[in-house]
C-alpha positions as CSV (number, residue, x, y, z in Angstrom):
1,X,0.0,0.0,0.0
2,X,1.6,3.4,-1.4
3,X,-1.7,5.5,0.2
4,X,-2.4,6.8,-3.4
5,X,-2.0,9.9,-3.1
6,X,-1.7,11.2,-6.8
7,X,1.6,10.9,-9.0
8,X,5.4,11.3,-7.0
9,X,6.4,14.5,-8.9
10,X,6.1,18.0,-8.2
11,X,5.1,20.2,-11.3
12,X,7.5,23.0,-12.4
13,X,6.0,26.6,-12.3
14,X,7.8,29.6,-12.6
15,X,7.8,32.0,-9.4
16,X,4.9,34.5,-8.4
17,X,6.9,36.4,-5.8
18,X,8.1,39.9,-8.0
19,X,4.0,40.2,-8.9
20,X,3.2,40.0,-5.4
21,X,5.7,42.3,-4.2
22,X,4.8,44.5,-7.2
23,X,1.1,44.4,-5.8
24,X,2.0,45.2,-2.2
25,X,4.0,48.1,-3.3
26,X,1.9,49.4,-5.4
27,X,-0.9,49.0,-2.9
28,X,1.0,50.6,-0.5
29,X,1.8,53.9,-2.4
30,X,-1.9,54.3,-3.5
31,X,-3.2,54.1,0.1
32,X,-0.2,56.6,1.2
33,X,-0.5,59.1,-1.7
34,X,-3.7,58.9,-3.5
35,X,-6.1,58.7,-0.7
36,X,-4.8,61.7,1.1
37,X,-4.0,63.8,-1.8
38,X,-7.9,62.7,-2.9
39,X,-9.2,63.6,0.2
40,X,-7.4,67.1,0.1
41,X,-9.0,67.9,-2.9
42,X,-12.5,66.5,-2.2
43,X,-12.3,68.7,0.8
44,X,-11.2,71.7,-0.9
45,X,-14.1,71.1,-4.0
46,X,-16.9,70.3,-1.7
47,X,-16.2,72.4,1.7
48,X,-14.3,75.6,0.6
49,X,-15.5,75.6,-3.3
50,X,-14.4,78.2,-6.5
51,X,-14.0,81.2,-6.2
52,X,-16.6,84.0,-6.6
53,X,-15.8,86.3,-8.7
54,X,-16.0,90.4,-6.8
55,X,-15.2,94.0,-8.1
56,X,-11.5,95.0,-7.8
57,X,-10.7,97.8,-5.2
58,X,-9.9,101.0,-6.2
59,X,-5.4,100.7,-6.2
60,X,-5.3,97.1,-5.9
61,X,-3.4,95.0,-8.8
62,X,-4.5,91.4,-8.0
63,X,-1.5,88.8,-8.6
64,X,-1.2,86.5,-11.4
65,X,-2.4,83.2,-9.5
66,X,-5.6,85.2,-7.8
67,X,-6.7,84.7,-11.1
68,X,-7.6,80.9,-10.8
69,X,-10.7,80.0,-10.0
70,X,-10.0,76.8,-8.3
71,X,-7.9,77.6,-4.4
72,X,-5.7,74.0,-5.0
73,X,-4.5,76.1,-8.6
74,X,-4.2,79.7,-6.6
75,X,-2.0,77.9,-4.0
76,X,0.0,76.2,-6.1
77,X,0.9,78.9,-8.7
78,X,1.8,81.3,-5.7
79,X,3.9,79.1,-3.9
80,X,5.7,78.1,-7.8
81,X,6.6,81.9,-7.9
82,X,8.0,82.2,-4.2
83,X,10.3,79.1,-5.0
84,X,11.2,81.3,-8.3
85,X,12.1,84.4,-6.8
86,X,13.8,82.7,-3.9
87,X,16.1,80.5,-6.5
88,X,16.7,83.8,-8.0
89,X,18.4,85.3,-5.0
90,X,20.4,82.5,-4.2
91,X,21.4,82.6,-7.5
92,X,21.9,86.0,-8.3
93,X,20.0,85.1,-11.4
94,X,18.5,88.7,-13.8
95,X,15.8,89.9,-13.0
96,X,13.5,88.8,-16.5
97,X,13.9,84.2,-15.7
98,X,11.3,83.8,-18.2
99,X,13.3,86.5,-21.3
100,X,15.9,85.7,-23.2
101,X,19.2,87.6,-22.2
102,X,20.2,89.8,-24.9
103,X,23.6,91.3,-25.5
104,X,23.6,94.4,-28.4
105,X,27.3,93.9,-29.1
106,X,25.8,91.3,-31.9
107,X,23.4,93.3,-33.2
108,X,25.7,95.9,-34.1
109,X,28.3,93.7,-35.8
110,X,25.1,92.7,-37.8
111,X,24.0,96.2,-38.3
112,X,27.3,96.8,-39.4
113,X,28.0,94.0,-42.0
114,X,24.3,94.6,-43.2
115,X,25.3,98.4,-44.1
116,X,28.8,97.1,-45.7
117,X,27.1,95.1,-47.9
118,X,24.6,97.5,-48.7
119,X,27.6,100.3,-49.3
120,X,28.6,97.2,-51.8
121,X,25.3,96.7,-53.7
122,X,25.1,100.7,-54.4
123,X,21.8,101.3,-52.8
């Protein structure tokens, strides 16, 4: 008696373990970032809401991010320019980050070969 239990061979299957690690992890960062960033916002649509939009005071310029309607948007932009002008400083970067610097030395080597070959043509 060999208590027939089934065949004496154990089948060959490749290895599950990287797709449940790759489940738990992924698991993990959606309960520990999406959740609370979804309830942030969920808050922020339901309890506090767009804004409303109200006559300017007389004097007052508003800022470029008080013109978002949404306060996650307003927030965001704000604190993106604060970061600029502090990176700025540090840096001792010019004053115009979003123009292109412009130097007039090469403007007026072009000026100057453009009226060369102008003196050339004869106009």
């Amino acid at each position: 008696m060999s208590g027939g239990h089934g065949p004496r061979f154990m089948p060959l299957t490749p290895s599950r373990w990287q797709w449940h690690k790759f489940k738990d992890t992924a698991h993990y960062y959606f309960m520990v970032g999406l959740i609370p960033v979804g309830l942030i916002v969920f808050y922020a649509n339901v309890f506090i809401g767009p804004a409303k939009l109200t006559e300017i005071p007389e004097g007052y310029e508003p800022k470029h991010w008080e013109y978002h309607r949404v306060g996650i948007q307003r927030n965001g932009k704000r604190l993106l320019e604060k970061k600029i002008r502090l990176k700025m400083a540090e840096r001792h970067d010019y004053q115009g980050y979003y123009t292109r610097p412009f130097d007039a030395k090469y403007y007026r080597i072009s000026k100057e070969a453009a009226e060369y070959l102008r003196s050339l043509r004869g106009d």
